[in-house]
FILOMAR-495895 format. One record per atom (N, C-alpha, C): residue number from 1; residue in one letter; x, y, z. Coordinates in nm, 4 decimals. Each point is the difference from the previous one (the first is absolute). Layout:
BEGIN
PT   num   residu          u          v          w
PT   NUM        A          X          Y          Z
...
***
This chain:
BEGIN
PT   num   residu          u          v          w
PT     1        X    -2.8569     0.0624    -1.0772
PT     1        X     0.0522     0.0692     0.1165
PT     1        X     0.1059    -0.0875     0.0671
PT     2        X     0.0992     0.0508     0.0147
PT     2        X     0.1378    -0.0392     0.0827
PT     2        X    -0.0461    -0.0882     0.1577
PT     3        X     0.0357    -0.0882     0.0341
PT     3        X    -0.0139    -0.0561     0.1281
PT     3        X     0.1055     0.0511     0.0873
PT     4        X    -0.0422     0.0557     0.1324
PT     4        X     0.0698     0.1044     0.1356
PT     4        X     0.0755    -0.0772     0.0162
PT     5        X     0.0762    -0.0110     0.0580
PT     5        X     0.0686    -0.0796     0.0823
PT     5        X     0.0721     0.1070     0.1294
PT     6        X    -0.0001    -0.0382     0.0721
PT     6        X     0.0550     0.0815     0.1778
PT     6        X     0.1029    -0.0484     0.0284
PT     7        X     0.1343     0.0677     0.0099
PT     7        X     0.1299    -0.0630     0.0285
PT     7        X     0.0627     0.1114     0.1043
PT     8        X     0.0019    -0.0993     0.1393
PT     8        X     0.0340    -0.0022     0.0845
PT     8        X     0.1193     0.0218     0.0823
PT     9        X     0.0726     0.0602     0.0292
PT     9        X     0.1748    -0.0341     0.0059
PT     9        X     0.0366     0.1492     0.0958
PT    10        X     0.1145    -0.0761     0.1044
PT    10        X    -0.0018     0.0986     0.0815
PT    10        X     0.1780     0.0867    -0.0449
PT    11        X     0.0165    -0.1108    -0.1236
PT    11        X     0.1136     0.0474    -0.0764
PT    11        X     0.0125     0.0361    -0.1374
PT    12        X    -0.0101     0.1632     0.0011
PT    12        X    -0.0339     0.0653    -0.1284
PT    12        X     0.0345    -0.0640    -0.1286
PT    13        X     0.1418    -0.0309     0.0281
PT    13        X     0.0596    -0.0176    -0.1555
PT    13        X    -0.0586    -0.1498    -0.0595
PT    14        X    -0.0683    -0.0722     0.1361
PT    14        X    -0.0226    -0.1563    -0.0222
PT    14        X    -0.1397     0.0671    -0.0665
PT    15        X    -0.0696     0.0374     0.0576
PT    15        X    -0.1299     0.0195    -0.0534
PT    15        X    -0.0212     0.1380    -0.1534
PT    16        X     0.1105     0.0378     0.0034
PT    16        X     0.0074     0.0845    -0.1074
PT    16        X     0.0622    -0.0907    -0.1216
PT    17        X     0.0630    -0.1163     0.0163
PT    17        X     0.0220    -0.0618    -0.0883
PT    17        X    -0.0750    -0.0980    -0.0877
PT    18        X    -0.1099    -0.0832     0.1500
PT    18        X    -0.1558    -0.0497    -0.0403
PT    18        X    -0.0730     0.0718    -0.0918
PT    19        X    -0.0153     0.1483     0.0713
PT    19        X    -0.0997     0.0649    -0.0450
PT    19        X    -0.0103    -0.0089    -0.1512
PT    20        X     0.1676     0.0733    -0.0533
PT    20        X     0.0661    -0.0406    -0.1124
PT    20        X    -0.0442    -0.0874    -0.1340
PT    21        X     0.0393    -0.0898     0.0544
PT    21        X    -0.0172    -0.1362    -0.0601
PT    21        X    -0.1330    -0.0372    -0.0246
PT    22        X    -0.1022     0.0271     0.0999
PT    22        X    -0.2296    -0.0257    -0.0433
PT    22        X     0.0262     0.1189    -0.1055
PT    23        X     0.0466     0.1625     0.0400
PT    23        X    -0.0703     0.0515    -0.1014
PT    23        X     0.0459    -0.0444    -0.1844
PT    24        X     0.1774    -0.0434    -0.0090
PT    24        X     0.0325    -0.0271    -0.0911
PT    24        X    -0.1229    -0.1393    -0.0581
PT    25        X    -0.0339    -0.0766     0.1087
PT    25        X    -0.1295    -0.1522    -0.0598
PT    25        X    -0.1308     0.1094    -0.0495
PT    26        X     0.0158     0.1172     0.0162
PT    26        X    -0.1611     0.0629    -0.0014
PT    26        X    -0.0753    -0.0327     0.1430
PT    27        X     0.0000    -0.0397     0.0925
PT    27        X    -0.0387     0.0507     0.1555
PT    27        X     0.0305     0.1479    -0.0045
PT    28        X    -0.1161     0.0452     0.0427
PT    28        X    -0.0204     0.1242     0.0839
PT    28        X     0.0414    -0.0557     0.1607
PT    29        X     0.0440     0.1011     0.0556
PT    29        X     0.0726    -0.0079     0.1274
PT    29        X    -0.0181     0.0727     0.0981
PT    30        X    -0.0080    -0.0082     0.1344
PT    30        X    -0.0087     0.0667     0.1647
PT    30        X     0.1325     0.0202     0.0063
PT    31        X     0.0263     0.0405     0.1240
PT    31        X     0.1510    -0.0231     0.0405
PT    31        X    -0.0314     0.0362     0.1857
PT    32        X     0.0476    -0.0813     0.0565
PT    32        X    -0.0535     0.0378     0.1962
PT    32        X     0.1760    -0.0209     0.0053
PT    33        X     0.0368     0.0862     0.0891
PT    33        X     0.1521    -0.0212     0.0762
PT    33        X    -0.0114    -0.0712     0.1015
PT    34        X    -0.1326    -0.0484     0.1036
PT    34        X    -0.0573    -0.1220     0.1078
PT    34        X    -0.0935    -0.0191     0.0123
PT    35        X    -0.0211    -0.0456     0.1428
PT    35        X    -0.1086    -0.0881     0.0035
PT    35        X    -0.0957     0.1097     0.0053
PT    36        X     0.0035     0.1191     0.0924
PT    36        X    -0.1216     0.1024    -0.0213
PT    36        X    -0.0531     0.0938    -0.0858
PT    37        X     0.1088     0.0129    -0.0960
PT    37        X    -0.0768     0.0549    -0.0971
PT    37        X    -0.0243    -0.1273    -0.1043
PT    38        X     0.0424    -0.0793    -0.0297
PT    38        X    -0.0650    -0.1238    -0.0773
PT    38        X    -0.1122    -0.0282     0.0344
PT    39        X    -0.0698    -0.0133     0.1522
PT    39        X    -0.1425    -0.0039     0.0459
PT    39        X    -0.0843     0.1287    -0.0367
PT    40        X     0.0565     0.1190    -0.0176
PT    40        X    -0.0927     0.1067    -0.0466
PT    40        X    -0.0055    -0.0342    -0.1665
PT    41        X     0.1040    -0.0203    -0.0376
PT    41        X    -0.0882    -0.0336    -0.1068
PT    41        X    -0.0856    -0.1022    -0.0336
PT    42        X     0.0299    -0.0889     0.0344
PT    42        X    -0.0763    -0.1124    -0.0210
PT    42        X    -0.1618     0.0128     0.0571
PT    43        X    -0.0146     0.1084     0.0899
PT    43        X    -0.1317     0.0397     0.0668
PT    43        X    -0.0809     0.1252    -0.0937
PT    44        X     0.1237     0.0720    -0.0774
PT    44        X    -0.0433     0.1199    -0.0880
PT    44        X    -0.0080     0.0097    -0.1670
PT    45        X     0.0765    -0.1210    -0.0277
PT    45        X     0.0266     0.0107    -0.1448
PT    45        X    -0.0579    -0.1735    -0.0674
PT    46        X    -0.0413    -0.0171    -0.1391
PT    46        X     0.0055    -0.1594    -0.0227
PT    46        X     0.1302    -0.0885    -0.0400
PT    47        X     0.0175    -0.0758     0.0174
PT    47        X     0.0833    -0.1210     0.0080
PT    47        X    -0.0301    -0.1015    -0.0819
PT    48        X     0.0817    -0.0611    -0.0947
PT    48        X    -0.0012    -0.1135    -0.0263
PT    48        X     0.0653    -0.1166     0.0483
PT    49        X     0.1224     0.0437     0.0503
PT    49        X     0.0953    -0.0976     0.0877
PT    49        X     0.1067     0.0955     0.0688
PT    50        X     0.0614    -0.0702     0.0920
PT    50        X     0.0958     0.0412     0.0762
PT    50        X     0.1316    -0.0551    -0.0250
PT    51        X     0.1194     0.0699     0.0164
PT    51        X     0.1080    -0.0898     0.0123
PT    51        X     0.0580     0.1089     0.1050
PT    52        X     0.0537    -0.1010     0.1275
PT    52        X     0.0459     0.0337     0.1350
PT    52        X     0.0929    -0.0387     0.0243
PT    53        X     0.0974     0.0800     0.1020
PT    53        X     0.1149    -0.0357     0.0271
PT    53        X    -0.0274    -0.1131     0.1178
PT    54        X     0.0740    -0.0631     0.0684
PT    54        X    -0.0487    -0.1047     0.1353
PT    54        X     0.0430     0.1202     0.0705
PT    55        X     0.1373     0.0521     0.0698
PT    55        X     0.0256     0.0943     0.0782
PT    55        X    -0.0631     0.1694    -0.0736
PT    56        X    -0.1035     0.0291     0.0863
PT    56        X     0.0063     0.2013    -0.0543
PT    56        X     0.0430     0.0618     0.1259
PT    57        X     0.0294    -0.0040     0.0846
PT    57        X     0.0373     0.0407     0.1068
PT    57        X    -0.1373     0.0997     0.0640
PT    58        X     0.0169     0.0581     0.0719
PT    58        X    -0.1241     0.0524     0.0858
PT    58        X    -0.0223    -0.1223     0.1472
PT    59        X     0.0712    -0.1135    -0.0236
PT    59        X    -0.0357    -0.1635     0.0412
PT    59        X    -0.0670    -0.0112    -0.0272
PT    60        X    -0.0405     0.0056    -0.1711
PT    60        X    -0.1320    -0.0993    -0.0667
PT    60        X     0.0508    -0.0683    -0.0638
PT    61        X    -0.0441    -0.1026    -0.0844
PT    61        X     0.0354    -0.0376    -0.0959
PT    61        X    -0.0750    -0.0473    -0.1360
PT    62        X    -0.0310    -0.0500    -0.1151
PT    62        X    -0.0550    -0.0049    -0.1223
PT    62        X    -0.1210    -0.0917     0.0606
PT    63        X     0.0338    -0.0759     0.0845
PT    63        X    -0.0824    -0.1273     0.0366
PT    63        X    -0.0845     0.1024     0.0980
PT    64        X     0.0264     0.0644     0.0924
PT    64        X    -0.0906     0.0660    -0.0032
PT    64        X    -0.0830     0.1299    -0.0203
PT    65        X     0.0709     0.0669    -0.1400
PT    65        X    -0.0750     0.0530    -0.0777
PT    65        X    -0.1166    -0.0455    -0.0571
PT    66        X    -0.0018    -0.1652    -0.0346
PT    66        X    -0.0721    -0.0820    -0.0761
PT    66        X    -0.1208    -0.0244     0.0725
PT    67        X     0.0347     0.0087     0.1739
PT    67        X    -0.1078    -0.0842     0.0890
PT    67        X    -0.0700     0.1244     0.0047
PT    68        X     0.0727     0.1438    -0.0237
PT    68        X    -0.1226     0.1361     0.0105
PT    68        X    -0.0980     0.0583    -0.0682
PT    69        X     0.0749    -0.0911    -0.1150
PT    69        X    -0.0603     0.0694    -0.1478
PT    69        X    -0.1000    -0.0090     0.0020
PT    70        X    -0.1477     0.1159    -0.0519
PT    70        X    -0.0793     0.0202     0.0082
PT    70        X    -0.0363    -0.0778    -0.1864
PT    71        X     0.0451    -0.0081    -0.0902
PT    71        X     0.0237    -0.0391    -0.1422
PT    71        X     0.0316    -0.1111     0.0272
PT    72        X    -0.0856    -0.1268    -0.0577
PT    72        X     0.0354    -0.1148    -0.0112
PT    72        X     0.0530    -0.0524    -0.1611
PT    73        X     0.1381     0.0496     0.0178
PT    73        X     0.0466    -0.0166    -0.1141
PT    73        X     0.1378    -0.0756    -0.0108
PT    74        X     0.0427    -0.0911    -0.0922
PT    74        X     0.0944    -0.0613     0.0068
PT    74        X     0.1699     0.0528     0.0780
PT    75        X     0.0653    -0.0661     0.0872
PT    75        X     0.1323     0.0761     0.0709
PT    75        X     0.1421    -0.0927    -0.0702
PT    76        X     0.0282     0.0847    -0.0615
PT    76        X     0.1834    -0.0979     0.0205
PT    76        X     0.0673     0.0446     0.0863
PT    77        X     0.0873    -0.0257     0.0773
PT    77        X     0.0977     0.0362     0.1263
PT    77        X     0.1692    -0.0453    -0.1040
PT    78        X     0.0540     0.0891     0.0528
PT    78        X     0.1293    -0.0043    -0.0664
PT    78        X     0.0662     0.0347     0.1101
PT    79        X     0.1463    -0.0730     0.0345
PT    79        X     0.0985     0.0203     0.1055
PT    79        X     0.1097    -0.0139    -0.0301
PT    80        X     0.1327     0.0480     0.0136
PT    80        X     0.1282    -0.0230    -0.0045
PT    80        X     0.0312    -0.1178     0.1321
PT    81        X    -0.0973     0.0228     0.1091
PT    81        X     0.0272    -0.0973     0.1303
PT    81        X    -0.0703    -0.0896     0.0418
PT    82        X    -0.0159    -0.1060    -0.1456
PT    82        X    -0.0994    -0.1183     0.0908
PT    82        X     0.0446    -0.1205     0.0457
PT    83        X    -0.1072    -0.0058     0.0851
PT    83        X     0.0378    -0.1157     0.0753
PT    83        X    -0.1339    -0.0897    -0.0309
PT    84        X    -0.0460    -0.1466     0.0567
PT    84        X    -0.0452    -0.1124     0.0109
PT    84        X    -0.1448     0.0736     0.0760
PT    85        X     0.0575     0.0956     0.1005
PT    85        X    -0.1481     0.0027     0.1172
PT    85        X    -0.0690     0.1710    -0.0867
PT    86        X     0.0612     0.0509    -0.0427
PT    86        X    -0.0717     0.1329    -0.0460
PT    86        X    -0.0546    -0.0183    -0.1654
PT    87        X     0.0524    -0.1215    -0.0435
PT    87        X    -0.1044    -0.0271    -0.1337
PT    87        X    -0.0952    -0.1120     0.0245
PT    88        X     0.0029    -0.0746     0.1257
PT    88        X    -0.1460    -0.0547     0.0200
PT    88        X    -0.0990     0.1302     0.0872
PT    89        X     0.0649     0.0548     0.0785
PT    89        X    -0.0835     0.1319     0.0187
PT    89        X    -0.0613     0.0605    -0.0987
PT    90        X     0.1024     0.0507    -0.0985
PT    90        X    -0.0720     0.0783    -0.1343
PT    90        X    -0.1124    -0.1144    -0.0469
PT    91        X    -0.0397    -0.1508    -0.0089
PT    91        X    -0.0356    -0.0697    -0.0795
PT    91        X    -0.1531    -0.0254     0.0569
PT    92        X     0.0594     0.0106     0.1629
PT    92        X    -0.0839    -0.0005     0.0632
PT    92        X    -0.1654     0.0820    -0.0092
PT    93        X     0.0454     0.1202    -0.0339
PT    93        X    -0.0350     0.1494     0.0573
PT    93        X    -0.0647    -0.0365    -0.1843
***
């Protein structure tokens, strides 16, 4: 059986391109456009891992998608905008 993976992204084509790329590895795949429907699933469906954007807009972000998650399952955070203080946050969390 394929391992889930939940990909996160409040930018279609970014997360349609992820998505992409697990199912071409053989990942089976989610797809959330933010932070609130990424939490319904993660509350409704199983998970093997996550991969999150840092910004989903709603003013959430991946870091804290991670601190909600009801699934204690591995998170990568992916950003076009990092900085020094939001990847010890992510590292943190």
């Amino acid at each position: 059986m394929a391992k889930r993976i939940l990909v996160v992204d409040d930018d279609r084509s970014v997360a349609a391109l992820v998505v992409a790329v697990l199912r071409r590895a053989g990942f089976d795949t989610l797809q959330a456009s933010g932070y609130t429907e990424g939490l319904r699933l993660l509350e409704t469906e199983h998970c093997d891992a996550i991969i999150s954007d840092l910004f989903l807009g709603e003013g959430k972000t991946g870091v804290d998608l991670m601190r909600a998650r009801v699934q204690r399952v591995p998170v990568i955070i992916m950003t076009g905008m990092a900085d020094l203080e939001n990847s010890i946050e992510a590292l943190k969390a």
